[in-house]
C-alpha positions in Angstrom: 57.1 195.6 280.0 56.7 196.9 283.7 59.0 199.5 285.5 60.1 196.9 287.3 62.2 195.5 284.5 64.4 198.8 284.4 67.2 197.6 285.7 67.2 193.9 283.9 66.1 196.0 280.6 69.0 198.7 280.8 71.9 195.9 281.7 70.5 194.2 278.4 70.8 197.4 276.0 74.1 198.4 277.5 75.4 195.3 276.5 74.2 194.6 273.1 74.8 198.2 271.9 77.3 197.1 269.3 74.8 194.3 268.4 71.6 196.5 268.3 72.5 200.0 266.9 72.5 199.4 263.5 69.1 198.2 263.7 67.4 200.8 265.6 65.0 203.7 265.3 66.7 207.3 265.4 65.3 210.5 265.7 65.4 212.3 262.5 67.0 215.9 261.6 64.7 219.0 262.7 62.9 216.5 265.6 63.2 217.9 269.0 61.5 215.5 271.1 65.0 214.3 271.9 65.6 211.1 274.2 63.3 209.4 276.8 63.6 207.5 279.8 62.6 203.9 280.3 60.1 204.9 283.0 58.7 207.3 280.2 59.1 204.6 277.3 57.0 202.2 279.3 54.1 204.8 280.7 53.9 205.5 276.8 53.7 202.2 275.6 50.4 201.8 278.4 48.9 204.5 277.2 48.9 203.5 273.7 47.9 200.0 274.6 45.3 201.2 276.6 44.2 203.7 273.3 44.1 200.2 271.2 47.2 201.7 269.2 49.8 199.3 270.5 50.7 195.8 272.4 54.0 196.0 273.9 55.2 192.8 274.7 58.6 191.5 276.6 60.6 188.4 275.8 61.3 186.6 278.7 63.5 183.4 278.4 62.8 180.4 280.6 66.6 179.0 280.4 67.4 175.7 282.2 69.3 175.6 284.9 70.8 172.2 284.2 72.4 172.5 280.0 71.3 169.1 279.8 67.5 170.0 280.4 67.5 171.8 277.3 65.7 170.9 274.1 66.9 171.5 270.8 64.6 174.5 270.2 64.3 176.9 273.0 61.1 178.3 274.5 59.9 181.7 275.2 57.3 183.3 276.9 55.9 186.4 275.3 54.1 188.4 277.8 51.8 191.3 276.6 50.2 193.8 279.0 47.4 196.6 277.4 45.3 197.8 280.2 42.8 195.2 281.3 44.2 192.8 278.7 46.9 190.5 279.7 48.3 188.1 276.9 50.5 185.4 277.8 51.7 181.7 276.5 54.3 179.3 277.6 55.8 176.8 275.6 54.7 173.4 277.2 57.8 171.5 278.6 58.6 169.0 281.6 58.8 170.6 285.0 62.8 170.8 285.3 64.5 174.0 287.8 64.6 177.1 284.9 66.1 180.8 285.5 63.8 183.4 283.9 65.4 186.7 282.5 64.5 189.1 279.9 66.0 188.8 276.7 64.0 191.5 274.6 61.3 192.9 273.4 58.2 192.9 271.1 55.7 195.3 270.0 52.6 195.4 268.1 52.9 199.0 266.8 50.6 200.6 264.2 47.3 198.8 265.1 45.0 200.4 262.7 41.0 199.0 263.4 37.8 199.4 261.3 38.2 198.0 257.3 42.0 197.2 257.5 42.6 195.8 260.9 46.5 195.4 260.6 49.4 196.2 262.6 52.9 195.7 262.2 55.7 194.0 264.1 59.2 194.8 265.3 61.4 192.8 267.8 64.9 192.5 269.1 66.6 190.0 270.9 69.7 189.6 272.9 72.8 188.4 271.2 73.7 185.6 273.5 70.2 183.9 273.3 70.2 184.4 269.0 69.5 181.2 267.0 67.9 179.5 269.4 64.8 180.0 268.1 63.4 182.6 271.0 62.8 185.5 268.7 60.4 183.3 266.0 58.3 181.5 268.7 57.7 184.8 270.9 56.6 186.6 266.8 54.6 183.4 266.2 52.8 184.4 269.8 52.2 187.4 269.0 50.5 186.8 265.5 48.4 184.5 266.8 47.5 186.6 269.6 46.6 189.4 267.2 44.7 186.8 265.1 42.9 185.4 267.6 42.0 187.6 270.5 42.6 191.0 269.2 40.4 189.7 265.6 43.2 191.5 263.7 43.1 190.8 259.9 47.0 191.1 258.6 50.3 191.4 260.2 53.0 193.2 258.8 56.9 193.2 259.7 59.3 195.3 257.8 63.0 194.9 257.6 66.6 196.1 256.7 67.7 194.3 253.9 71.1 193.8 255.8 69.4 192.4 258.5 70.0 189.1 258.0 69.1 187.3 261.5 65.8 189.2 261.2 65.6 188.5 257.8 65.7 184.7 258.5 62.9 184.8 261.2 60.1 185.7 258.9 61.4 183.2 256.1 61.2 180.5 258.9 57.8 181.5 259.7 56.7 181.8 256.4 55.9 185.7 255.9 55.4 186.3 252.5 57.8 189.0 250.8 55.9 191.9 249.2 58.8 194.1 248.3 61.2 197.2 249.0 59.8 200.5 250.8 62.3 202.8 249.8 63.6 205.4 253.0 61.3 203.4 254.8 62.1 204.2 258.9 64.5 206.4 260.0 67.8 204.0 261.3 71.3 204.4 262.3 71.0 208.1 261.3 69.4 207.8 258.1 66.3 207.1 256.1 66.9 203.8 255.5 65.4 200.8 252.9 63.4 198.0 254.1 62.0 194.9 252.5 58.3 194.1 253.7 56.4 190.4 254.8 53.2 190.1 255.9 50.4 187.7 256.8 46.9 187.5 257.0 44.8 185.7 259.2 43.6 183.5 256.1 47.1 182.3 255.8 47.5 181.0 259.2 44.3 179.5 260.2 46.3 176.5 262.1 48.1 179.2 263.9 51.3 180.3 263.6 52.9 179.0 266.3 51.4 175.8 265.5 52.7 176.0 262.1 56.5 176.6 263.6 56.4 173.7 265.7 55.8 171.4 262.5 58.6 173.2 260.4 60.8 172.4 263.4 59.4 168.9 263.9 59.9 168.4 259.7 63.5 169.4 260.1 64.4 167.0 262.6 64.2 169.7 265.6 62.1 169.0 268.5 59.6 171.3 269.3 59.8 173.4 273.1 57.6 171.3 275.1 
């Protein structure tokens, strides 16, 4: 995420507040750190990076210009920047005239080194671009990123039992359930539940992404690229 994006990340928030508020972090009673601004939210998310704490990524959707250029399962390009480390993957596909735009956001939060080398995951996505399969390629990206070039051992995402479109990106990848953490993260004004999935690096040694493309490919959808 650069500063730069302010304007193409605010448009996006503004219009999918009704889709994203239920599913957001709030600040809880007694906390006065109070709001922040993007250009704040962004020199935070360096500075964490840059401590090894964090890996903010952005979602950035190469959409076709011509609907008919466009496979069955769409790709996106997950772009992670921590200091001197720059991450960043795009789906193979034929050279046909695309329109880039940010779509969301990705961050590798919690990044915890030494015996337990883990981390966890969030993500949200814009409502227009849902169910194309965006939001499980750019997670797949970043797992394998974590796996591979970061030498991260496990990978944990942690979800609202409600949340049912983010519920059905870690059953397509494969993240295995390991239960309820009760008043998990404060959301929506409350402590809320979540149910956790995680993976280790023993669990994907294909790569994730890899492993995403033949789930699409064994249910008849072709693959981005």
């Amino acid at each position: 995420m650069a500063l730069s994006d302010a304007p193409a990340w605010r448009e996006l928030k503004e219009r999918n507040r009704s889709w994203l508020t239920r599913w957001e972090a709030t600040v809880p009673p007694g906390d006065t750190s109070g709001r922040i601004t993007f250009r704040q939210m962004v020199r935070r998310l360096r500075t964490e990076a840059l401590a090894g704490r964090m890996l903010p990524f952005a979602i950035d959707y190469a959409e076709p210009l011509d609907p008919a250029d466009a496979p069955d399962a769409e790709s996106a390009e997950a772009t992670a920047a921590a200091g001197s480390e720059h991450a960043k993957h795009r789906a193979r596909r034929p050279a046909k005239p695309t329109a880039h735009r940010l779509v969301g956001q990705l961050t590798v939060s919690s990044i915890t080194w030494g015996s337990l080398r883990s981390a966890n995951i969030g993500y949200w996505v814009d409502e227009t671009v849902a169910g194309r399969g965006i939001t499980p390629t750019a997670v797949a990206l970043a797992v394998d990123h974590c796996f591979r070039a970061a030498g991260m051992h496990r990978i944990e995402v942690c979800i609202r039992p409600e949340n049912a479109a983010s519920l059905r990106v870690v059953h397509k990848l494969g993240f295995r359930a390991e239960g309820l953490r009760r008043a998990y993260l404060h959301i929506d004004g409350d402590w809320r539940d979540h149910e956790a999935f995680a993976l280790t690096a023993e669990e994907v040694p294909e790569g994730l992404l890899s492993r995403w493309h033949v789930t699409l490919s064994s249910t008849g959808t072709t693959p981005a690229g």
